[in-house]
Backbone of each chain as ProteinMPNN parsed JSONL, in Angstrom:
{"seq_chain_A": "XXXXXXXXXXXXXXXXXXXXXXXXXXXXXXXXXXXXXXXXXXXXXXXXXXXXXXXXXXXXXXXXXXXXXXXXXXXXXXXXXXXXXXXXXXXXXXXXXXXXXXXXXXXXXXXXXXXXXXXXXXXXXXXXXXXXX", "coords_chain_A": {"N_chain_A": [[0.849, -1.191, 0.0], [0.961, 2.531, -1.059], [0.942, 4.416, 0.822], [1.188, 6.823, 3.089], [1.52, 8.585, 6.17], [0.435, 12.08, 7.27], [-0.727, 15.175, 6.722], [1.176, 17.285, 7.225], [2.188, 20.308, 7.578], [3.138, 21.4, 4.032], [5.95, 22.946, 4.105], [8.062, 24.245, 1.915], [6.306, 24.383, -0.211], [5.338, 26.882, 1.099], [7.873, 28.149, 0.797], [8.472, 28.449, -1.893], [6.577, 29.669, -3.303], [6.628, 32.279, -1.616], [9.385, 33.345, -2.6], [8.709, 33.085, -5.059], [7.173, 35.72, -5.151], [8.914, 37.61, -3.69], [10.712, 37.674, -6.04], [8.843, 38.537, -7.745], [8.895, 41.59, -6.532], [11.13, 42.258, -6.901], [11.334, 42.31, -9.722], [9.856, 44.072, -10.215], [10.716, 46.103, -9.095], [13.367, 46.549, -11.011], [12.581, 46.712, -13.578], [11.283, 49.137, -12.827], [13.42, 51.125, -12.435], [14.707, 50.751, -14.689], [17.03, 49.569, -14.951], [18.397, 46.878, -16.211], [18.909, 46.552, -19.108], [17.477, 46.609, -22.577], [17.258, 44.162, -23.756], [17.417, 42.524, -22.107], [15.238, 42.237, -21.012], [12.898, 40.483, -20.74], [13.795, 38.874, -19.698], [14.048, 39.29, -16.659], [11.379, 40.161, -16.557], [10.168, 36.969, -16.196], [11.97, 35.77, -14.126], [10.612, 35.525, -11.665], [8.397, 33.543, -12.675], [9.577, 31.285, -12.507], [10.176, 29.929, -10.119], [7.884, 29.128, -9.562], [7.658, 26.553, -10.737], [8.867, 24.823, -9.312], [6.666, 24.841, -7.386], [4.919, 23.548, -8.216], [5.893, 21.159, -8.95], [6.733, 20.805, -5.868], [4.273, 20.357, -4.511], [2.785, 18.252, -6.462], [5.052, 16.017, -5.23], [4.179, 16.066, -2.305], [1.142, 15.765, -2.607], [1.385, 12.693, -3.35], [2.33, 12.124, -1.395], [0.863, 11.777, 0.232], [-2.282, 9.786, 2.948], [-4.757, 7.459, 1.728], [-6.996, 9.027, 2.578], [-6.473, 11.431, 2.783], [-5.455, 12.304, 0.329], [-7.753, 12.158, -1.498], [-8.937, 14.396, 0.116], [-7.927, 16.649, -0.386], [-7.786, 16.83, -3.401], [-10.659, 17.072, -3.756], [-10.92, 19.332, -2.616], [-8.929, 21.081, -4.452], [-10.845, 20.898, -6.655], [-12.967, 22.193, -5.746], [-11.885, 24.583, -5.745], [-11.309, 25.079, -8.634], [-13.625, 25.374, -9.554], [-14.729, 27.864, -7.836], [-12.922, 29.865, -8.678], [-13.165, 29.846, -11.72], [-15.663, 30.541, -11.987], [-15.434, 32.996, -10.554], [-13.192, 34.57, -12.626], [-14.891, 34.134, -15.088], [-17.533, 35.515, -14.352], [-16.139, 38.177, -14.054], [-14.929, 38.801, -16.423], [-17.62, 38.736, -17.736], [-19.011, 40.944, -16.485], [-16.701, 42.912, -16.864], [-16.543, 43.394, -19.527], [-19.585, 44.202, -20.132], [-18.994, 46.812, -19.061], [-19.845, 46.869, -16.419], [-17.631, 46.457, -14.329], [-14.069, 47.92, -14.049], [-12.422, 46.892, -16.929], [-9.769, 45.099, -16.871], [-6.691, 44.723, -18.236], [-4.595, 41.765, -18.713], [-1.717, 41.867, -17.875], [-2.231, 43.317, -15.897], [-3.618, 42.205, -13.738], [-2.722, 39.692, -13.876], [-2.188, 38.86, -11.15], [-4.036, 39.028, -9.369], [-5.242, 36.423, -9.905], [-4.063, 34.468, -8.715], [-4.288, 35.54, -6.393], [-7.505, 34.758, -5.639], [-6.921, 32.012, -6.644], [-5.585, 30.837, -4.406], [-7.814, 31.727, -2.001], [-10.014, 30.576, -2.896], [-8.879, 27.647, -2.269], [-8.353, 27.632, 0.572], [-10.706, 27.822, 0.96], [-12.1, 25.919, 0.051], [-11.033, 23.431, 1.767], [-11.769, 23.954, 4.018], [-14.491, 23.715, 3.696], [-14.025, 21.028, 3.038], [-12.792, 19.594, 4.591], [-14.382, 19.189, 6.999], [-16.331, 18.086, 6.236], [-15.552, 15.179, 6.652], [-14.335, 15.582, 9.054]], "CA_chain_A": [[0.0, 0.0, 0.0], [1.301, 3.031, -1.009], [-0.079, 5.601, 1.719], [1.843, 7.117, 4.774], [0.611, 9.286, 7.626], [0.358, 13.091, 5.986], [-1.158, 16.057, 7.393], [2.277, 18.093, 8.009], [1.736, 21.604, 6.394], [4.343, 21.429, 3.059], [6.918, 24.172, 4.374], [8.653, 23.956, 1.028], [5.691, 25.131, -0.909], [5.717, 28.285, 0.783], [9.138, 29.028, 0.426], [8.458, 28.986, -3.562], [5.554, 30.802, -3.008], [8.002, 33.411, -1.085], [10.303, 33.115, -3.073], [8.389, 33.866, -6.355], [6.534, 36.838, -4.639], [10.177, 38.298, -3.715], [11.181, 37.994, -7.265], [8.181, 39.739, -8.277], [8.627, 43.093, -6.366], [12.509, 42.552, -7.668], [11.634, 42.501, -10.815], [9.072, 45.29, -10.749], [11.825, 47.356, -8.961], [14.24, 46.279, -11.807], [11.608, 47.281, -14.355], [10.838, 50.629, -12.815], [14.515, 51.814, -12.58], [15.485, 50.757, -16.37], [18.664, 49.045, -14.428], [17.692, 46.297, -17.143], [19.03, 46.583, -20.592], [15.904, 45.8, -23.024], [17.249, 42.794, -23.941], [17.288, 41.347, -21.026], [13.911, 42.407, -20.011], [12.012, 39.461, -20.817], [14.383, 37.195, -18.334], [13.744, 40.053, -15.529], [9.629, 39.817, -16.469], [9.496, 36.084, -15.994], [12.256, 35.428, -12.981], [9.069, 35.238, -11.053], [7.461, 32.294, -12.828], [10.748, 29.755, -12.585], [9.91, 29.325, -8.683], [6.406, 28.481, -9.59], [7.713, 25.297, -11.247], [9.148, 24.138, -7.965], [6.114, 24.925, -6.591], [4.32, 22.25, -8.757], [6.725, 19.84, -8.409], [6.664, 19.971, -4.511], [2.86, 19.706, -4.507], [2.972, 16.819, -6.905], [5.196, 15.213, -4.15], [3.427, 16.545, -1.366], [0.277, 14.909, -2.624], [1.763, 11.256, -2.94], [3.18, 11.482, 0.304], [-0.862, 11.724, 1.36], [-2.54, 8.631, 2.152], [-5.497, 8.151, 0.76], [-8.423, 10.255, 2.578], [-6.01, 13.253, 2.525], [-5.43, 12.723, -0.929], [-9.088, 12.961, -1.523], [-9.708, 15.54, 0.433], [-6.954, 17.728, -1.416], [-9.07, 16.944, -4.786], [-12.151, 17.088, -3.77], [-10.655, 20.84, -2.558], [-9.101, 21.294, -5.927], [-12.173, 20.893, -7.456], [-13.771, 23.538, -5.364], [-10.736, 25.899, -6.389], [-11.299, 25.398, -9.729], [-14.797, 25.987, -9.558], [-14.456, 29.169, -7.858], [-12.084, 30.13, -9.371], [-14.234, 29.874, -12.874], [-16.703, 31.064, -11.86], [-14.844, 34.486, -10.157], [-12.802, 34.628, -13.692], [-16.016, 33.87, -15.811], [-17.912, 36.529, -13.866], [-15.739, 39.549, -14.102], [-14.618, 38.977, -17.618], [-18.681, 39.091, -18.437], [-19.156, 41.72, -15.988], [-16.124, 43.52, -17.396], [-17.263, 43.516, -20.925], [-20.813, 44.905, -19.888], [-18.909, 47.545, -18.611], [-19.932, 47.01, -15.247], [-16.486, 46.766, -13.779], [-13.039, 48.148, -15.102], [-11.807, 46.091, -17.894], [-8.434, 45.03, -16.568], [-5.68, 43.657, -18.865], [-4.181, 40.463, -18.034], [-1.01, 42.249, -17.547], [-2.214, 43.805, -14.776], [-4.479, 41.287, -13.354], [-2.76, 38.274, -13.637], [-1.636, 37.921, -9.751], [-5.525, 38.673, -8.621], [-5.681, 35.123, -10.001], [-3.43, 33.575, -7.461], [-4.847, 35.938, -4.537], [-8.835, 33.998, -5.894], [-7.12, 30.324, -6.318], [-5.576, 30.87, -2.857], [-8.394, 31.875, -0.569], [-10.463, 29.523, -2.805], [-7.946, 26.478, -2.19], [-8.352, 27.348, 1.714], [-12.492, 27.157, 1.05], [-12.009, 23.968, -0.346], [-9.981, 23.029, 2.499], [-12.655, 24.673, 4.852], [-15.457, 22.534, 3.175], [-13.898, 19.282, 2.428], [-12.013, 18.744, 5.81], [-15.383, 19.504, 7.724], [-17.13, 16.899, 5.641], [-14.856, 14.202, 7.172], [-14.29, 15.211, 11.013]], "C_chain_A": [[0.885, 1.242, 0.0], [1.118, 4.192, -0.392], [0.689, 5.142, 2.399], [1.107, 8.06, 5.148], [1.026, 10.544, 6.819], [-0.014, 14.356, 7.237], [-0.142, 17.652, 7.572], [2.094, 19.011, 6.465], [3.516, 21.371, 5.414], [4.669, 22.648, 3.175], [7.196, 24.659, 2.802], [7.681, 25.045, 0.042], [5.005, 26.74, -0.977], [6.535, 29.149, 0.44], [9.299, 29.434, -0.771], [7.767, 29.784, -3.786], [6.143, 32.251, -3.1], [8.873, 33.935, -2.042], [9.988, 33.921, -4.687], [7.659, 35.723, -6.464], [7.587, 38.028, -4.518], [10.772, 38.781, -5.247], [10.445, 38.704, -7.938], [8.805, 41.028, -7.873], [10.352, 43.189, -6.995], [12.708, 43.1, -8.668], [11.227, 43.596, -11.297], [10.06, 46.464, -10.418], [12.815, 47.51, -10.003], [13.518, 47.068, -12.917], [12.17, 48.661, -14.531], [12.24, 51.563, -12.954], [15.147, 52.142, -13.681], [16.503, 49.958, -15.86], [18.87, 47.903, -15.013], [18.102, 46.612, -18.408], [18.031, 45.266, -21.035], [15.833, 44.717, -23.42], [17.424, 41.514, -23.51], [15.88, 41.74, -20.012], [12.897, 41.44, -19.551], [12.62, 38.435, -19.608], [14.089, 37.836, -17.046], [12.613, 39.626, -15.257], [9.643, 38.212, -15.969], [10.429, 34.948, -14.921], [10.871, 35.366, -12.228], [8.583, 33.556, -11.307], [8.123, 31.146, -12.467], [10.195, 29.153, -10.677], [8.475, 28.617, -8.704], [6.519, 26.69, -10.231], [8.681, 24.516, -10.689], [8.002, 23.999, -7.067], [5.218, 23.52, -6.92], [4.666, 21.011, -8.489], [6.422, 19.712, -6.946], [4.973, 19.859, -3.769], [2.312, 18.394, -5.406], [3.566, 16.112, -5.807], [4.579, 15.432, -2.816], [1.963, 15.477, -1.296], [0.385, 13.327, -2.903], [2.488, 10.621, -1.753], [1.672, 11.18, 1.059], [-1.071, 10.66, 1.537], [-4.134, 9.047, 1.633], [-6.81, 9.238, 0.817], [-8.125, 11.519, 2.283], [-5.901, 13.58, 0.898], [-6.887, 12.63, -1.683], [-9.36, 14.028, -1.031], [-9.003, 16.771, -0.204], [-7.424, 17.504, -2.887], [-10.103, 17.572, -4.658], [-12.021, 19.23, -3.362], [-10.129, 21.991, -3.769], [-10.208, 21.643, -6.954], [-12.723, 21.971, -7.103], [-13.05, 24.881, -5.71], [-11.087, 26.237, -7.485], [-12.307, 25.539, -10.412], [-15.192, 27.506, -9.405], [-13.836, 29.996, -8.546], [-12.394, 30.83, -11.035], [-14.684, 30.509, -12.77], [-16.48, 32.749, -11.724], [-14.838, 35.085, -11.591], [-14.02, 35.553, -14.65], [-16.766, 35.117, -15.556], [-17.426, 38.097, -14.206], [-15.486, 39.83, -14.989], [-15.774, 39.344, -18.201], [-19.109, 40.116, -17.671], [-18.345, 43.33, -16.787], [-16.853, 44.095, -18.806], [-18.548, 44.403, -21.302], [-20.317, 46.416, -19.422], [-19.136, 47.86, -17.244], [-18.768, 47.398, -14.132], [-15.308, 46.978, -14.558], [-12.376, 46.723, -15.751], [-10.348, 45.874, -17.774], [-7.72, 43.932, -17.833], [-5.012, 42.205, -18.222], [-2.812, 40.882, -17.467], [-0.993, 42.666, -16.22], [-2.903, 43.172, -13.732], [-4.818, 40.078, -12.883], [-2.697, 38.132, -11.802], [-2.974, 38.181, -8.844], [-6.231, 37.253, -8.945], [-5.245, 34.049, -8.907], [-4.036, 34.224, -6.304], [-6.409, 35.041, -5.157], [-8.07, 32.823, -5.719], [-6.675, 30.243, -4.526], [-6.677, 29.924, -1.664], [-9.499, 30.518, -1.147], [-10.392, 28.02, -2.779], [-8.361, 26.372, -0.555], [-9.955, 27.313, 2.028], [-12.757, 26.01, 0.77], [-12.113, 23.048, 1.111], [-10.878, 22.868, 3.736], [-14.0, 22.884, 4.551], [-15.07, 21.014, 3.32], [-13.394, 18.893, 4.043], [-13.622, 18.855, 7.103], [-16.153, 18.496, 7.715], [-16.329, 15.396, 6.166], [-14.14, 14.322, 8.603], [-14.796, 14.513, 11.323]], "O_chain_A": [[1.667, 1.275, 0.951], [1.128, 5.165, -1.145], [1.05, 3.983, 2.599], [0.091, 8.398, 4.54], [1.782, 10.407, 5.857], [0.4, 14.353, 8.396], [-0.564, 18.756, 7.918], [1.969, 18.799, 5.259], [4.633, 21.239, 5.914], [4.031, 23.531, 2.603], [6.443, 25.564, 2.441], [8.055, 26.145, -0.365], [4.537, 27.457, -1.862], [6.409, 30.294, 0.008], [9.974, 30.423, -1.058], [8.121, 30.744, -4.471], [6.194, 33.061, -4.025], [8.966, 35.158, -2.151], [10.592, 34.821, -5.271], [7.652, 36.554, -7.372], [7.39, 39.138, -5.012], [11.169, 39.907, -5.548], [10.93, 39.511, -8.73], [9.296, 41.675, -8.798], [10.707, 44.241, -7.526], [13.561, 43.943, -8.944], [11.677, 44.185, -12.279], [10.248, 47.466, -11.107], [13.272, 48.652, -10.05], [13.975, 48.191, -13.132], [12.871, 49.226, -15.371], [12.167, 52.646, -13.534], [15.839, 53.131, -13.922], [17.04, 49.486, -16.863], [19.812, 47.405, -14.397], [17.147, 47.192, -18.922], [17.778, 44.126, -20.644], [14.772, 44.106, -23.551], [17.524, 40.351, -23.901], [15.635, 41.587, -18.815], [12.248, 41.428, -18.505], [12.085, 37.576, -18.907], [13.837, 37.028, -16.152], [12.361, 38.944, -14.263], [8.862, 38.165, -15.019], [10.088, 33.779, -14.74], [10.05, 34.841, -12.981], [8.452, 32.659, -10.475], [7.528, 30.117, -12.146], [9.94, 27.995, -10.347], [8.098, 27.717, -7.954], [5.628, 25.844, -10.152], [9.303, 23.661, -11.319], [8.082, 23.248, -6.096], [4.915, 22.655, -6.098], [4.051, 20.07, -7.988], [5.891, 18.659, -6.592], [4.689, 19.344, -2.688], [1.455, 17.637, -4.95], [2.731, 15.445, -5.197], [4.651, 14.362, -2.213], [1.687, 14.689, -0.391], [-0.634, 12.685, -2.645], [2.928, 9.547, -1.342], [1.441, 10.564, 2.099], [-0.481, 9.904, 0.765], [-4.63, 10.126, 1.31], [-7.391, 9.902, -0.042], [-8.81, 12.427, 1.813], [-6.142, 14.645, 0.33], [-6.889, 13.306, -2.712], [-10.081, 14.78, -1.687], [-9.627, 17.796, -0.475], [-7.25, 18.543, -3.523], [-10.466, 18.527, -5.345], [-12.792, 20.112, -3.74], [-10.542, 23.124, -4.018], [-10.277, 22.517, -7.819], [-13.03, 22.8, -7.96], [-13.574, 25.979, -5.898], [-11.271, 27.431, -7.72], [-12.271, 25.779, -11.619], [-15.714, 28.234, -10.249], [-14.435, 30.957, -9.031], [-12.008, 31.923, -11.451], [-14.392, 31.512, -13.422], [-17.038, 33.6, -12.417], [-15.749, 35.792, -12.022], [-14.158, 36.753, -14.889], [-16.734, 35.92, -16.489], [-18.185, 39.006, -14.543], [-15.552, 41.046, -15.167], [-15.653, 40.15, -19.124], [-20.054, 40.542, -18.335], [-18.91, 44.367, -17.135], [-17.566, 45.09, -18.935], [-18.676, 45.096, -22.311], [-21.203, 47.269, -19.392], [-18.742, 48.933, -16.788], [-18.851, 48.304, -13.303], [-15.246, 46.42, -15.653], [-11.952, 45.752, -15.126], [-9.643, 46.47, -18.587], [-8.079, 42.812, -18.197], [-5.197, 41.9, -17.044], [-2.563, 40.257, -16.436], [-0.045, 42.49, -15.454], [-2.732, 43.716, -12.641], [-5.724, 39.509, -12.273], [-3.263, 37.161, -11.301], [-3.058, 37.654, -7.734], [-7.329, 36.894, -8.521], [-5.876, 33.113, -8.415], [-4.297, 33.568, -5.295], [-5.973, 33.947, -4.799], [-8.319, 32.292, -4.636], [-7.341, 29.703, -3.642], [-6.713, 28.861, -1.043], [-9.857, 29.63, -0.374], [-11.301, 27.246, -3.083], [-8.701, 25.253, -0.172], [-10.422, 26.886, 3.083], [-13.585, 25.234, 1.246], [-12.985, 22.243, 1.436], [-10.815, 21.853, 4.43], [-14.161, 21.741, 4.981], [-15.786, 20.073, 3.664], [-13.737, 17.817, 4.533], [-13.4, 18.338, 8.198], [-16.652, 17.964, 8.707], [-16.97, 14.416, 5.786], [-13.529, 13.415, 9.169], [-14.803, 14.242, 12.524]]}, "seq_chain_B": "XXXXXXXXXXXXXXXXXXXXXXXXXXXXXXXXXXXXXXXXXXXXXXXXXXXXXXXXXXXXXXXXXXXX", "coords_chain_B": {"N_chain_B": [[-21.721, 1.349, 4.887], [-20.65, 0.205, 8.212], [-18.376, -0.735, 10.927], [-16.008, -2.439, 13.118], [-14.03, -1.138, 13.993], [-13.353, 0.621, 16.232], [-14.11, -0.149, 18.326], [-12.466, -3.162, 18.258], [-9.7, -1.625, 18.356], [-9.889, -0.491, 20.615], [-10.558, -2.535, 22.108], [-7.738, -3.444, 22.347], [-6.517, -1.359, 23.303], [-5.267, 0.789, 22.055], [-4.504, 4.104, 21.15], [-5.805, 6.703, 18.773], [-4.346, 7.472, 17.251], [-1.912, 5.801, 17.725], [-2.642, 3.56, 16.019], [-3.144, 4.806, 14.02], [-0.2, 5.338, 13.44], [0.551, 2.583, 12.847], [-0.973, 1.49, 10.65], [-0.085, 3.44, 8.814], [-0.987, 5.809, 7.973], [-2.935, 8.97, 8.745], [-4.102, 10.389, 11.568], [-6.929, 11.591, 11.496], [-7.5, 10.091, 9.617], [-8.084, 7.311, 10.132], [-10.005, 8.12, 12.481], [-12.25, 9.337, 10.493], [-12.47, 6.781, 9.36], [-13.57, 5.413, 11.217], [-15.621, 6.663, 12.714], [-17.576, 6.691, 10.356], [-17.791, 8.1, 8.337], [-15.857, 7.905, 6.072], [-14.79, 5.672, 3.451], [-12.483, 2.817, 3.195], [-10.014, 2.162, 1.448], [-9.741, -1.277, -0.715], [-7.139, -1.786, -0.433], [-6.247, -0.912, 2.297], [-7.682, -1.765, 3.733], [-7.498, -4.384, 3.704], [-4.73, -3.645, 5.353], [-5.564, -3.135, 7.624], [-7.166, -5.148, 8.477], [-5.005, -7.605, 9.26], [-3.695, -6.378, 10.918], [-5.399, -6.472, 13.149], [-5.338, -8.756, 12.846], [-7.603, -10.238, 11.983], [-10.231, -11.574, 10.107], [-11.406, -9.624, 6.797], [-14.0, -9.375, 6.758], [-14.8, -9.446, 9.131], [-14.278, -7.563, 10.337], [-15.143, -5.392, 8.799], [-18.703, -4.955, 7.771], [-21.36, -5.007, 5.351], [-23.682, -1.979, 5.053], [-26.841, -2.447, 6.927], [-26.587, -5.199, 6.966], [-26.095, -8.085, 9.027], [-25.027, -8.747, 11.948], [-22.969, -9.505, 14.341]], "CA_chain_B": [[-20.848, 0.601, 5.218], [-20.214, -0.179, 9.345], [-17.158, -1.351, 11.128], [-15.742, -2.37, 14.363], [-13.034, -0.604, 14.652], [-13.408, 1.487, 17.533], [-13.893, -2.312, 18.884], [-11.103, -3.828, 18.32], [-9.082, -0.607, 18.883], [-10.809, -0.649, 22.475], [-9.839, -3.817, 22.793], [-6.348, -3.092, 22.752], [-5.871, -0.164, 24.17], [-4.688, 1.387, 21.589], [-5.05, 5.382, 20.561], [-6.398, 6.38, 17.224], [-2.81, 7.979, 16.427], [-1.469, 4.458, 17.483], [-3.208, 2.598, 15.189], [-2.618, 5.183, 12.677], [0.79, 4.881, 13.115], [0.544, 0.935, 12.318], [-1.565, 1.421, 9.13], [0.683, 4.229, 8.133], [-2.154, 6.634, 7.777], [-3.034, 10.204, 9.442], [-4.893, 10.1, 12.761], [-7.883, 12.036, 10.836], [-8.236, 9.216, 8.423], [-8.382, 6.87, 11.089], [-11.215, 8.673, 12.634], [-13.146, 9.084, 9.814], [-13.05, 5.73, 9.327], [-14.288, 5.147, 12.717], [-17.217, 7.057, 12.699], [-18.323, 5.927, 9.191], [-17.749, 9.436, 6.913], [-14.765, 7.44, 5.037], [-14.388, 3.801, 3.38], [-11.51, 2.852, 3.265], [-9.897, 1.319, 0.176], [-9.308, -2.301, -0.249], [-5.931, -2.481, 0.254], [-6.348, 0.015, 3.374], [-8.887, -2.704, 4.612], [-6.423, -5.438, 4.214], [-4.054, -3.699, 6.356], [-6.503, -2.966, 8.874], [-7.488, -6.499, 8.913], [-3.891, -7.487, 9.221], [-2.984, -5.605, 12.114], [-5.956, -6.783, 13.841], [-5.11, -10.22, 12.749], [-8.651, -10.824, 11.825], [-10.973, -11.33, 8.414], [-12.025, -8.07, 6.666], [-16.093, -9.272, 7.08], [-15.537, -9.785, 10.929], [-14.299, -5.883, 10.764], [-16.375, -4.238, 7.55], [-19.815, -4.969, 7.428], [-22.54, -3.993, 4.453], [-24.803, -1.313, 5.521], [-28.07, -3.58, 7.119], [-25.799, -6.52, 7.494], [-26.505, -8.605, 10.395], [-23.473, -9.161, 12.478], [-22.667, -9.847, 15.802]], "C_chain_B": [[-20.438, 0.689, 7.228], [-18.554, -0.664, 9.673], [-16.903, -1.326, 12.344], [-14.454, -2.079, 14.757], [-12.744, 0.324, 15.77], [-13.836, 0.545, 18.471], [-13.044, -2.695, 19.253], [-10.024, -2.905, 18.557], [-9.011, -0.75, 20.473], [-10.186, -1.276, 23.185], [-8.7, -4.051, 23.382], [-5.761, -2.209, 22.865], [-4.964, 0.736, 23.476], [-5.631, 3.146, 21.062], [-5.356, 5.17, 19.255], [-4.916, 6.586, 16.854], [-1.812, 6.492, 16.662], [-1.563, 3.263, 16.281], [-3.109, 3.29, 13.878], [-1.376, 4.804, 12.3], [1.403, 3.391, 12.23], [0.212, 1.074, 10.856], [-0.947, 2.534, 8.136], [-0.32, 5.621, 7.263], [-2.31, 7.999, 8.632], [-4.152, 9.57, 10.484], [-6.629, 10.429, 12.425], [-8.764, 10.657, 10.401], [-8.862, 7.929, 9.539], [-9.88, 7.022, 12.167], [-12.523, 8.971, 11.902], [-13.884, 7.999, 9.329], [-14.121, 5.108, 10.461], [-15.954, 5.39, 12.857], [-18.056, 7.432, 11.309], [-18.158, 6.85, 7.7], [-16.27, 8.88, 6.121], [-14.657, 5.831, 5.269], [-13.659, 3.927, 2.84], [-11.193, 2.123, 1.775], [-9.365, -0.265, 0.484], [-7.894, -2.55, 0.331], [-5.507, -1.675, 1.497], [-7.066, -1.042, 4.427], [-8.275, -4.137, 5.018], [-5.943, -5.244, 5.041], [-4.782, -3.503, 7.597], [-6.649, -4.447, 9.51], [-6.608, -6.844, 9.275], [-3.582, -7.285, 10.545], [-4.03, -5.806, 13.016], [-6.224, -8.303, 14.195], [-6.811, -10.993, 12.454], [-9.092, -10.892, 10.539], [-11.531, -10.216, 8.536], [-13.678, -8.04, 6.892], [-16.205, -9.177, 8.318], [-14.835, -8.496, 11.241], [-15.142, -5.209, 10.097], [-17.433, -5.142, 7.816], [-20.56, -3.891, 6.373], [-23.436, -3.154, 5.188], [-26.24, -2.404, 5.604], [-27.395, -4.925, 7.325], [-26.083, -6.74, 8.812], [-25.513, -9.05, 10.935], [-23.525, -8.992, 13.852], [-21.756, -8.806, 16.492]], "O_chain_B": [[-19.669, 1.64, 7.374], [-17.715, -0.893, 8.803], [-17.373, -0.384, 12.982], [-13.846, -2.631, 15.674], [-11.573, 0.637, 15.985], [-13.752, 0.901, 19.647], [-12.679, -2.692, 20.429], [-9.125, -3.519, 19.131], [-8.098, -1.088, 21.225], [-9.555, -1.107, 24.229], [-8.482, -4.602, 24.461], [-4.564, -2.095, 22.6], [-4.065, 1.36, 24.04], [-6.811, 3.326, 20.76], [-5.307, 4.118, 18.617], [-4.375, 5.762, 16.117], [-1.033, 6.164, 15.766], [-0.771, 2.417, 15.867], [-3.011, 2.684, 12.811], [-1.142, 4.164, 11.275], [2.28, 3.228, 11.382], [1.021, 0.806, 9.969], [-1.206, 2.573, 6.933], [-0.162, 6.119, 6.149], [-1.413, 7.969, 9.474], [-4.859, 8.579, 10.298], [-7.508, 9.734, 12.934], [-9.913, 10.27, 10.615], [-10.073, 7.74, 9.643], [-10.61, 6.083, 12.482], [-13.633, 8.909, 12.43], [-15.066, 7.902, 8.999], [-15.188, 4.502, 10.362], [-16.964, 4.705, 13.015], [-18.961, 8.262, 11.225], [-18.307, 6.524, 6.522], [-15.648, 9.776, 5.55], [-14.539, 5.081, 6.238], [-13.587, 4.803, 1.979], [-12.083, 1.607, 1.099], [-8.763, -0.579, 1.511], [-7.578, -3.282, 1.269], [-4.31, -1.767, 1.767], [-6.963, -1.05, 5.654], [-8.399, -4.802, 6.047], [-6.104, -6.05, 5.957], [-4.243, -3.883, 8.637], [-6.356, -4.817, 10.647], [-6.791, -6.527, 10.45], [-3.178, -8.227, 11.226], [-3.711, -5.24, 14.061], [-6.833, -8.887, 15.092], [-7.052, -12.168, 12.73], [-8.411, -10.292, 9.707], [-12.016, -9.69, 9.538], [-14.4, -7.069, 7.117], [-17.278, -8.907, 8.858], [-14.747, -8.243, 12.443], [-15.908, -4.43, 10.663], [-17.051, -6.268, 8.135], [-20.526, -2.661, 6.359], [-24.035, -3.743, 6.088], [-26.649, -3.034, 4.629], [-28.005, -5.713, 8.047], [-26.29, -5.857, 9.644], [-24.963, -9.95, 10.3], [-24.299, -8.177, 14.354], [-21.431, -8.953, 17.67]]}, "name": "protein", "num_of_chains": 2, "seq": "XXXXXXXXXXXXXXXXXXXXXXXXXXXXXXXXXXXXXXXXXXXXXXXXXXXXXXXXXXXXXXXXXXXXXXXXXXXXXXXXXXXXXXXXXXXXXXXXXXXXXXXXXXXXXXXXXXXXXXXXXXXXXXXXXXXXXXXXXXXXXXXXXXXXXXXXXXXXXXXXXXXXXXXXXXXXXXXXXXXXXXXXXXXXXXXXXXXXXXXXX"}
């Protein structure tokens, strides 16, 4: 059986977290100064994302270290992420459009996607672990 | 689905985090099993059985099953 005992918050995946968040305001400070020759702008813009593909990786292992109720209940929370998530998206883009709310670029917009999967990763989390006390 | 694990646990005096430990499982899961909001998978049910040294019918029972 491939299931061990689980529960222990993955340190790791905040430090990339951290880590990529740091490299943001780096890069935006790098940006804003010009201190950046333009042809190295593009490797400035997307320092940021390289930590995010540690972050994957140590949630891929993270979730086979689960056994198996946790690794249900980290789906079944997934799922609710990526529901919300949709739905938020889905919403403001047809909201946007109507003119209802400002029409934000993706440029400027993207990291209100990670603050939504977030809080709706810890509603998941909220929900699903409740359903199995 | 039923089960007597909070039975045979009992029996031997063991905690839930004990018995997690054995089945290599979180103390949670353990508990859920217990009080019925999670079935377990078969080969979760083996080791259960296993470590209680008994057959998996004289721990799981079908929902309405008649058992002793």
């Amino acid at each position: 059986m491939a299931c061990s005992s689980s529960g222990k918050f993955p340190w790791n995946l905040l430090g990339w977290a951290t880590l990529s968040a740091l490299l943001a305001i780096g890069s935006g400070i790098l940006r804003r100064t010009e201190a950046v020759p333009q042809s190295l702008a593009w490797l400035v813009a997307i320092l940021p994302v390289a930590p995010m593909v540690g972050y994957f990786f140590g949630v891929e292992r993270w979730m086979r270290q689960l056994d198996e109720m946790q690794r249900m209940i980290q789906l079944e929370a997934l799922l609710i992420q990526f529901g919300v998530t949709a739905i938020l998206v889905m919403g403001y883009g047809t909201l946007a459009r109507a003119g209802a709310v400002p029409d934000l670029p993706i440029s400027r917009s993207w990291h209100w996607l990670w603050f939504a999967l977030f809080w709706s990763w810890l509603l998941g989390q909220g929900i699903v672990r409740r359903k199995y006390r | 689905m039923t089960n007597r694990l909070r039975v045979l646990r009992a029996e031997r005096a063991w905690s839930q985090a004990e018995l997690a430990d054995r089945l290599k499982v979180s103390r949670q899961t353990v508990n859920a099993i217990e009080t019925g909001k999670y079935d377990p998978s078969l080969p979760l049910a083996f080791a259960i059985a296993r470590v209680f040294q008994q057959p998996i019918e004289e721990i799981f029972h079908p929902d309405g099953a008649n058992h002793a």
